[in-house]
N, C-alpha and C positions, 0 to 999 in steps of 0.2 A: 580765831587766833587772838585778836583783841579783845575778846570777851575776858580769854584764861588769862593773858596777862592784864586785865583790871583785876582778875581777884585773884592778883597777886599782888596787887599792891602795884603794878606798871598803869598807870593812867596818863592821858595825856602827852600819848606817843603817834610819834607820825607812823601811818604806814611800812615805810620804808626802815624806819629802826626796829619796828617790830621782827619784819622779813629779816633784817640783817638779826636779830636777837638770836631767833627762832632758828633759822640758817646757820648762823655761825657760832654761837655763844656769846654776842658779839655784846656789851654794855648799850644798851637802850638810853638816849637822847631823847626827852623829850623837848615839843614841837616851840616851849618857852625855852628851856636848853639853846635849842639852838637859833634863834630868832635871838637869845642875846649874846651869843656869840659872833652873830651876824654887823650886830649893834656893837661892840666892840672894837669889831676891825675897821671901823671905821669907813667902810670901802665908797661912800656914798657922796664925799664932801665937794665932787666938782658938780654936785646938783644946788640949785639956787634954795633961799629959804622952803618953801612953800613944796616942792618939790621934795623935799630931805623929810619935811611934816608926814610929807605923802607916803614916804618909804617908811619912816616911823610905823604912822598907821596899818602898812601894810604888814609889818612885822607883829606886830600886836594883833593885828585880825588873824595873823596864819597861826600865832601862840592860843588864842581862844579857839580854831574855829577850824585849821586846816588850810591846808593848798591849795582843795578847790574854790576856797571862798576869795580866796583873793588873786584866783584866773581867775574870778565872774565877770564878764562883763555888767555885772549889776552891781560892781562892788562901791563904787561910788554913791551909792544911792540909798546908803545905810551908814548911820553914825559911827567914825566919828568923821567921815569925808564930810557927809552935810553941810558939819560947822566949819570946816575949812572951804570950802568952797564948790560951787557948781562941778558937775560930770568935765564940761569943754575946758572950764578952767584949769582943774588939776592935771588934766591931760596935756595943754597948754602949758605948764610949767614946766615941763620933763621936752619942750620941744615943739609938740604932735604927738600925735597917735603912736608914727613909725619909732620916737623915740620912746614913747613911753613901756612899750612892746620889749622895746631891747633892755631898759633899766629894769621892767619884770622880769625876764628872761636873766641878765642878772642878779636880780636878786633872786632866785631861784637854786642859780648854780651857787649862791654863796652860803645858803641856807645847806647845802647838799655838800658842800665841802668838806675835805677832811678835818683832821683836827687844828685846834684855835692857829 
């Protein structure tokens, strides 16, 4: 299914808009689409500097690269987290672990959201 709509000219779609395309007729988002619409609404501001970086980055990693790269537990471990800072630290910013779980889990549902 993501084969046919790249050559159509759909590239750079998630999963899920393609199902929804394919399914419904439905207009295809792609995965920068909506990562800055994500990035628009603002939803992230009661995270501290370093932590807002992190959500950035994660946005931009799910715009290149997809959903599963930024569930990885390895995602810290590839540019451009590196230059912000160690694995414990960025997790450290958002809290802990338990919180940083839930801000991904947030950002997730906001990436999944209806319209802007």
């Amino acid at each position: 299914m993501q084969e046919e709509l790249s050559a159509q000219g759909q590239t750079g779609l998630d999963p899920f808009d393609a199902l929804l395309h394919v399914a419904y007729n439905m207009p295809p988002l792609t995965r920068r689409e909506r990562a800055r619409r994500v990035k628009k609404r603002n939803v992230f501001t009661h995270y501290g500097p370093v932590a807002r970086q992190v959500i950035d980055a994660l946005l931009d990693k799910y715009a290149d690269e997809g959903i599963a790269t930024i569930e990885a537990d390895t995602v810290f471990n590839v540019q451009p987290f590196t230059d912000i800072g160690r694995p414990a630290e960025l997790i450290k910013s958002f809290g802990g672990r338990t919180q940083y779980k839930t801000a991904l889990q947030m950002l997730e549902r906001e990436l999944y959201a209806g319209k802007e």
